[in-house]
C-alpha positions in Angstrom: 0.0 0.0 0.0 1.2 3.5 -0.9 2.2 6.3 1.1 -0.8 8.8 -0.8 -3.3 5.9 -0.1 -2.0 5.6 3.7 -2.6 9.5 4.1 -5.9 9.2 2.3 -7.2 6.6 4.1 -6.0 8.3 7.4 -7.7 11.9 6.8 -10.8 10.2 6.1 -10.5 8.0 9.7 -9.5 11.5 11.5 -12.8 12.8 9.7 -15.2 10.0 11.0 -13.5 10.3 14.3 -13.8 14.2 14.4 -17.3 14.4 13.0 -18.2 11.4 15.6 -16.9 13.3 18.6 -19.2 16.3 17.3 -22.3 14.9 17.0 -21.8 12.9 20.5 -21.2 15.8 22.1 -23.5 18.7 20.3 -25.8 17.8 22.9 -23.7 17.7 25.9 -21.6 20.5 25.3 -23.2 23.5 24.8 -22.0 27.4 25.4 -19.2 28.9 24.0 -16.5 28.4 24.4 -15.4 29.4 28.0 -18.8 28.4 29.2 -19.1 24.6 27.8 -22.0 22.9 29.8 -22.7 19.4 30.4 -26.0 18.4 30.5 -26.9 15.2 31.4 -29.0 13.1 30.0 -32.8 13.0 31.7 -36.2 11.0 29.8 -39.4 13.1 31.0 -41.2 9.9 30.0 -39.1 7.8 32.5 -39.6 10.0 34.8 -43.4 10.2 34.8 -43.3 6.2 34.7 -41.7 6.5 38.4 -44.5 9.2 39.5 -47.1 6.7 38.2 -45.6 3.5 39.6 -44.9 5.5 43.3 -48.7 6.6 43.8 -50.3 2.8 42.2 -50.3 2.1 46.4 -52.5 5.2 47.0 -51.5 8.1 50.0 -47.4 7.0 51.4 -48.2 8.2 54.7 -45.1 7.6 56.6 -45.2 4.2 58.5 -47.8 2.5 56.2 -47.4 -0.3 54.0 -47.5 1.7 51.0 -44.7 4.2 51.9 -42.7 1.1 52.3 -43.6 -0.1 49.3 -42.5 3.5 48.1 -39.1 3.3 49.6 -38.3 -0.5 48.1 -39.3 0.7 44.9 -37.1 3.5 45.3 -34.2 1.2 46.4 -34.6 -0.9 43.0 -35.2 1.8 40.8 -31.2 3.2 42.5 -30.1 -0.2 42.0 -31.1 -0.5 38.8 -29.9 2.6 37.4 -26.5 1.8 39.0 -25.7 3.5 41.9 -23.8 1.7 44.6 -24.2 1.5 48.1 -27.9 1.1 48.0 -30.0 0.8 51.8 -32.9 1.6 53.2 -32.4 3.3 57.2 -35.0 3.4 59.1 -34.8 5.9 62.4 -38.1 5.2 64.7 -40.4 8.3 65.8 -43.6 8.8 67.5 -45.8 8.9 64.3 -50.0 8.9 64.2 -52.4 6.8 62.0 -56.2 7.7 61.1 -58.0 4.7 62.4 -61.1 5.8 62.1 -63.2 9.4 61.1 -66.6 10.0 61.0 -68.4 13.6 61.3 -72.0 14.5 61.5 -74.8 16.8 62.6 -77.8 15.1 64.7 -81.1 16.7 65.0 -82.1 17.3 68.7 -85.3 18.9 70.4 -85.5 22.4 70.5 -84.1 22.2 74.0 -80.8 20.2 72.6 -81.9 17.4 75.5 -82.1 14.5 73.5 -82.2 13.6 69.8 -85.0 13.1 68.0 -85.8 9.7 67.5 -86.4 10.3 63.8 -84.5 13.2 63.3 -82.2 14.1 60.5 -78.5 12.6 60.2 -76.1 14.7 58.1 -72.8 12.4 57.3 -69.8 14.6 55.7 -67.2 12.5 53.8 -63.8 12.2 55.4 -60.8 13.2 52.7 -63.3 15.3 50.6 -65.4 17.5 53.0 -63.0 17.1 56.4 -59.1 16.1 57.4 -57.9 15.5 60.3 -54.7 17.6 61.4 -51.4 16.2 62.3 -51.3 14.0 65.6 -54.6 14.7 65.9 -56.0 13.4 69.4 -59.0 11.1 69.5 -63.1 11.2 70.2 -64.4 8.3 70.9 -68.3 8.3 71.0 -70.6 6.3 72.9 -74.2 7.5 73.7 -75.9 10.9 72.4 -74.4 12.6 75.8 -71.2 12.8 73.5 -72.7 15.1 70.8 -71.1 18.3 71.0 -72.1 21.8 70.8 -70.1 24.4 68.5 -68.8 27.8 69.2 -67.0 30.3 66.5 -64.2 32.6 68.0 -63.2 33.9 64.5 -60.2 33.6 63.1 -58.2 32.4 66.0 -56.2 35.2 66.6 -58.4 36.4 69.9 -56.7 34.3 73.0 -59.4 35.3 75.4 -62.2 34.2 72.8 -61.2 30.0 73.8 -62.1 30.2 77.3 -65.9 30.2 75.6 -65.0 27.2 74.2 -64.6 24.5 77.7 -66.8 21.6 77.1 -67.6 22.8 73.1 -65.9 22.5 70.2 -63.1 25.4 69.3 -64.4 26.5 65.6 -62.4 28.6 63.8 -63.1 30.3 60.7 -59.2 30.1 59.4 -57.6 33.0 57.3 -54.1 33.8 57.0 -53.8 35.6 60.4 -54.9 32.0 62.1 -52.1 30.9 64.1 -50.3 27.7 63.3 -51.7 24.5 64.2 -49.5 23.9 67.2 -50.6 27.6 68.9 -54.3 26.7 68.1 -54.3 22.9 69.3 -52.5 24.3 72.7 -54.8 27.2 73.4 -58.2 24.8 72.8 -56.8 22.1 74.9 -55.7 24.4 77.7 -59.1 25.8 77.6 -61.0 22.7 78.0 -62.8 22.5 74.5 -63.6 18.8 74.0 -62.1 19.4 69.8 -61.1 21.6 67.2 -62.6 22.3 63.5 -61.0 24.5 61.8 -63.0 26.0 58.3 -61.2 26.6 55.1 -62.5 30.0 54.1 -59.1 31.6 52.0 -57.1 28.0 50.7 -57.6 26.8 47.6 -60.7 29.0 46.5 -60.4 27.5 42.8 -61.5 24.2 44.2 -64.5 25.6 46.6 -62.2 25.8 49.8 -61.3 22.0 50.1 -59.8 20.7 53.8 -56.3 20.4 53.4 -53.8 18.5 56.1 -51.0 20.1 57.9 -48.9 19.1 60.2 -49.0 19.9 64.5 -46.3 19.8 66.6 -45.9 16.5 68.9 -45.1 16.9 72.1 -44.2 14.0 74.3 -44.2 15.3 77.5 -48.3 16.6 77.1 -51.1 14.5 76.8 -52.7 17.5 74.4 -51.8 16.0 71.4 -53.8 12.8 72.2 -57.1 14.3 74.1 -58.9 16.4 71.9 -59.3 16.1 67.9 -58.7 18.4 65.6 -59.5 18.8 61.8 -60.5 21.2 58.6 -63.3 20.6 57.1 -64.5 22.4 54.1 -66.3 26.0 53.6 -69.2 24.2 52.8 -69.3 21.8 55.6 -68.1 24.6 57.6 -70.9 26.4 56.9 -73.5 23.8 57.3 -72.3 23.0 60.6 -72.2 26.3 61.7 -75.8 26.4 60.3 -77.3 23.5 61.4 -76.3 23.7 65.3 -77.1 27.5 65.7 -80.7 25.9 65.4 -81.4 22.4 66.5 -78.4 20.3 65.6 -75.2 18.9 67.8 -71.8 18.0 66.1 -71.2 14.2 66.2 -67.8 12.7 66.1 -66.1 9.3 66.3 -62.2 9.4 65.8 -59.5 6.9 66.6 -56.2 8.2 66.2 -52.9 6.0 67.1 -49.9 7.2 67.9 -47.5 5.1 68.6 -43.1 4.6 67.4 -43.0 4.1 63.9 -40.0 3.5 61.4 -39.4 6.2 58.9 -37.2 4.8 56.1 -34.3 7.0 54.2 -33.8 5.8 51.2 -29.8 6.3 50.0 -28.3 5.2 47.0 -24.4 6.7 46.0 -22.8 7.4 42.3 -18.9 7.1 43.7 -16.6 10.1 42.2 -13.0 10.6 41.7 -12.7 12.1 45.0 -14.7 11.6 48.6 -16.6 15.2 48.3 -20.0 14.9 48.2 -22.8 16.6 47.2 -26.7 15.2 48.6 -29.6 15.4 46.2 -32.7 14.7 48.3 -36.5 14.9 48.2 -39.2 13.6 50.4 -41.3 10.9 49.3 -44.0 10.5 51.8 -47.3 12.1 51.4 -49.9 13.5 53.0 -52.1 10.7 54.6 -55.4 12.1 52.8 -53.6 12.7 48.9 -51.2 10.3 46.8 -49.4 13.8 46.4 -48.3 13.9 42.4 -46.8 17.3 43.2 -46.1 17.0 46.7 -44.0 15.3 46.4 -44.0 12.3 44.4 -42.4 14.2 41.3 -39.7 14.6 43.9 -38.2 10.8 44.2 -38.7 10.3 40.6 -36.5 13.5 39.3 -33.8 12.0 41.6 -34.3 8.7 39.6 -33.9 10.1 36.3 -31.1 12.5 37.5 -28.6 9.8 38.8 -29.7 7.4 35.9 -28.7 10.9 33.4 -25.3 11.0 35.9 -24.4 7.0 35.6 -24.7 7.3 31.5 -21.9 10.3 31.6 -19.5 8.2 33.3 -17.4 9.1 37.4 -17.8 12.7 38.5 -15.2 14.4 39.8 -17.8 14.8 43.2 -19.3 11.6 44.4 -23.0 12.0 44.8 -25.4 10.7 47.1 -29.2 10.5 46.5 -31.3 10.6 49.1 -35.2 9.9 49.5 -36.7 11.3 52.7 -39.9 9.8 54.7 -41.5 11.8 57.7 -41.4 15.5 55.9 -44.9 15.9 56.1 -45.3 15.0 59.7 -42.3 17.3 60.8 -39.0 16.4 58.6 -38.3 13.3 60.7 -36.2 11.4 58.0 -34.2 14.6 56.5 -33.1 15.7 60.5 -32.9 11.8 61.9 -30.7 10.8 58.2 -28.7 14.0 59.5 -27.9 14.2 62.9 -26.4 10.2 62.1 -24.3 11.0 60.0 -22.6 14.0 60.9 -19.1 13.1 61.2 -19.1 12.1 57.7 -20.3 15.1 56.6 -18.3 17.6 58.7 -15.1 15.6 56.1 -16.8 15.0 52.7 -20.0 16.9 52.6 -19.8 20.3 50.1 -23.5 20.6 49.1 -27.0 19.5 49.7 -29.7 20.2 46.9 -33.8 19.5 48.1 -36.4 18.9 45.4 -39.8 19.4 46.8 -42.7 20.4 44.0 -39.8 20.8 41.6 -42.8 20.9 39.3 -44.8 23.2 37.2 -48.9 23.0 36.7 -49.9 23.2 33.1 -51.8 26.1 33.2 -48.4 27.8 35.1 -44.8 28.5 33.9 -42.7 29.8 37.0 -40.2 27.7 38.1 -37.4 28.7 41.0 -33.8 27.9 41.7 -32.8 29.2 45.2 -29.0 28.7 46.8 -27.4 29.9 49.6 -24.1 31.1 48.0 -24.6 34.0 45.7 -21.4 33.0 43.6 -23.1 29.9 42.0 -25.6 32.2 40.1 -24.6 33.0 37.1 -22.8 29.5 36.7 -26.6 28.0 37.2 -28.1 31.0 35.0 -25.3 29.8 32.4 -26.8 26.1 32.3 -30.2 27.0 32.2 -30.0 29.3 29.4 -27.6 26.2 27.6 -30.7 23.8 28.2 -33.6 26.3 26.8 -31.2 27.0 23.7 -31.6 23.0 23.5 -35.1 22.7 24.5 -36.9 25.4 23.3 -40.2 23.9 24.2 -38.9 25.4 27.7 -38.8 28.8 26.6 -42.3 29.8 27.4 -41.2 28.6 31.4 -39.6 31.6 33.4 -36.8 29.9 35.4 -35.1 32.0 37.8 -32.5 31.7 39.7 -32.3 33.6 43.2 -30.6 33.8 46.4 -31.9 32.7 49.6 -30.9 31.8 52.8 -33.0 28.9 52.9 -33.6 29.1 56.3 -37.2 28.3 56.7 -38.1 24.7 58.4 -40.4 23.9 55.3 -38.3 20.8 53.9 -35.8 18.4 54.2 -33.0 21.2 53.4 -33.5 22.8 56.7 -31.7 20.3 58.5 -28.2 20.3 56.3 -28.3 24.5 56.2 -29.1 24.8 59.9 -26.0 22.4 60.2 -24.1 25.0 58.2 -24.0 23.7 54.9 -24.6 25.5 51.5 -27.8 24.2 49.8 -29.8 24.6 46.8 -33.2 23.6 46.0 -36.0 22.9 43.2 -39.1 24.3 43.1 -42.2 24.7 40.9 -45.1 27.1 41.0 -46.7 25.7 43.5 -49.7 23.5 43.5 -53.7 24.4 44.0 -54.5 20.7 45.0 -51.9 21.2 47.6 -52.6 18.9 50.8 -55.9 17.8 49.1 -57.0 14.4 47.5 -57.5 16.2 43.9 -52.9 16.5 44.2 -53.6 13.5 41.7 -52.3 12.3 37.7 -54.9 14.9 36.3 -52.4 17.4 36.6 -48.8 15.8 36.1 -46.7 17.7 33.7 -43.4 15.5 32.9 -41.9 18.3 30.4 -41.4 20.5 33.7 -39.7 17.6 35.5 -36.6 18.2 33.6 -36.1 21.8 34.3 -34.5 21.3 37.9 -33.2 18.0 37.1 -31.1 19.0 34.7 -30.4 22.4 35.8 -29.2 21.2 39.3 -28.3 17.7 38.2 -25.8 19.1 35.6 -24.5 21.9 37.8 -23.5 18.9 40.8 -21.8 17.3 37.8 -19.5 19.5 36.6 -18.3 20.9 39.6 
């Protein structure tokens, strides 16, 4: 073979090779060229196949058999992606279950004595028209003589107004200036009011005020959060009740709630890097114990999925990343703060980072999404990478993405625990979510498109650094 044919044949191999290396990497490496980005790789569909295999066990209320189920498919779906080091902790809690809820209004006498015989029975559907409140004590009902009488303080805010309430229930037409659950469920109980319902009358107007859960604060050393229930019911059914026993109705109420140690599972699977430095993607993956929560936060997990699958397919990062999936957020970030405080020491040598998802999602009908971290230097790397992916994807263009400071203080997810230990943080989120805390947070809504604007965005920053 000639020298000319040797040199012919390779140009045209240096060609292939060249014109290979572009085409693999036209996707990945974007910018110019002091900016090049790596994006990594993430499948929206994939993703929404994990949202919709997570919520087949209906609500993952932390300590049930379907949050379990949650965190072993979790496990498998790390495993299977390959990430190493793959367990389940569990870190045991005082955590409550609804046993059982029922709510009605019984038609007495004018005199409110007795019940008539065959008077009218009003029945109002747990989940849809009332939900009980975190660690909600319980009522248990055994003749008429436990049929209760209502009185209205307001909004709350009055503290002389529950001393009206002893031997009634505490109702409380809640607005923004309510106090928290923990202040209200303190106040009624010192009081002597036999339960709380609180009305919806300024959440979720789009949906006609629907009862939403939220969290109260357990304390073991008071038998408060175990004597007296406490729930939201809807306008509606706030209104009827409110209706119905200012003439010649009483409140009826049966509710068993248990509270008792339960394990809340961590889910932690590692992608090992070139060096022990080690940045935490996490996301809660319980939900609230009246919703299967697509937004909140079942989109969460399922990101973290498709993020360390997109980070396995570009090969060791410098950084070795753990993912983490969090139980016990809703009830009071149990898993985020217990996973923490035992594993400190390794932190305190390898940990640089820890980035929360939580409704990193946004509603169809919405196009806000937010990038918030707690070191002002890292902006315009992560304004850099987003404007890289919406020069790739410009279905994303009509999404405004924005990338802010914050000190990310706020104890209202799993980040709270790793910033108030000191460490820098970043987080995901959508634009919120009208179904919040309700049953209708379901599939109707899921927009897997959106998924990939904080999983790549983040996921690619924690890569390249």
């Amino acid at each position: 073979m000639n020298r000319k044919l040797l040199l012919s044949i390779g140009a045209v191999v240096v060609s292939i090779i060249l014109i290979s290396v572009v085409v693999i990497s036209a996707d990945k490496l974007l910018g110019g060229d002091r900016d090049n980005v790596i994006l990594i790789d993430f499948d929206t569909g994939l993703a929404a196949a994990h949202v919709k295999e997570l919520v087949q066990w209906g609500p993952r209320m932390t300590g049930s058999e379907a949050e379990r189920n949650g965190a072993e498919y979790i496990a498998a779906a790390f495993t299977e992606v390959g990430l190493s080091n793959v367990d389940i902790e569990g870190f045991y809690v005082p955590m409550f279950s609804v046993e059982k809820a029922k709510l009605s209004i019984v038609e007495y006498y004018p005199l409110k004595n007795v019940p008539k015989p065959l008077g009218r029975t009003e029945t109002f559907k747990h989940i849809e028209e009332f939900v009980l409140q975190g660690y909600s004590g319980s009522y248990r009902w055994n003749s008429f003589r436990d049929d209760l009488d209502v009185v209205n303080i307001g909004n709350g805010t009055d503290e002389s107004a529950y001393g009206r309430t002893n031997g009634r229930i505490c109702f409380i037409e809640q607005t923004a200036d309510t106090p928290r659950n923990s202040v209200v469920h303190d106040l009624a109980y010192r009081a002597g009011a036999r339960a709380i319902i609180l009305q919806n009358v300024y959440r979720n107007e789009e949906l006609g005020f629907l009862p939403m859960f939220k969290t109260n604060q357990y304390k073991e050393d008071t038998d408060s959060a175990r004597e007296i229930p406490f729930m939201m019911v809807s306008k509606a059914c706030g209104d009827r009740i409110l209706e119905a026993t200012s003439a010649n109705f009483k409140v009826r109420m049966d509710i068993d709630v248990l509270i008792q140690d339960r394990c809340v599972n961590v889910v932690v699977g590692d992608l090992p890097g070139r060096t022990k430095d080690m940045v935490i993607f996490g996301a809660h993956y319980d939900t609230c114990y009246n919703t299967i929560g697509v937004v909140d936060n079942t989109v969460g997990p399922a990101t973290l999925i498709e993020i360390a699958r997109g980070m396995v397919s570009e090969g060791t990062p410098d950084k070795t990343i753990r993912f983490c999936t969090f139980a016990g957020e809703e009830e009071g970030l149990f898993g985020s703060i217990n996973y923490f405080d035992a594993h400190k020491r390794e932190f305190m040598k390898d940990l640089d980072l820890y980035i929360n998802f939580d409704m990193a999602h946004v509603d169809p009908d919405t196009n806000s999404f937010t990038i918030t971290t707690t070191d002002n230097s890292t902006i315009s790397t992560l304004e850099n990478i987003r404007d890289t992916l919406v020069r790739f994807e410009p279905a994303l263009e009509k999404y405004e993405i924005e990338v802010v400071y914050n000190d990310m203080t706020w104890a209202a997810s799993d980040h709270w625990a790793f910033v108030n230990g000191g460490y820098d943080a970043m987080g995901g989120w959508g634009s919120g979510c009208v179904e919040y805390h309700t049953y209708l947070d379901n599939l109707d809504h899921l927009n897997p498109e959106s998924l990939q604007i904080g999983g790549r965005i983040l996921g690619s920053y924690a890569y390249m650094l």
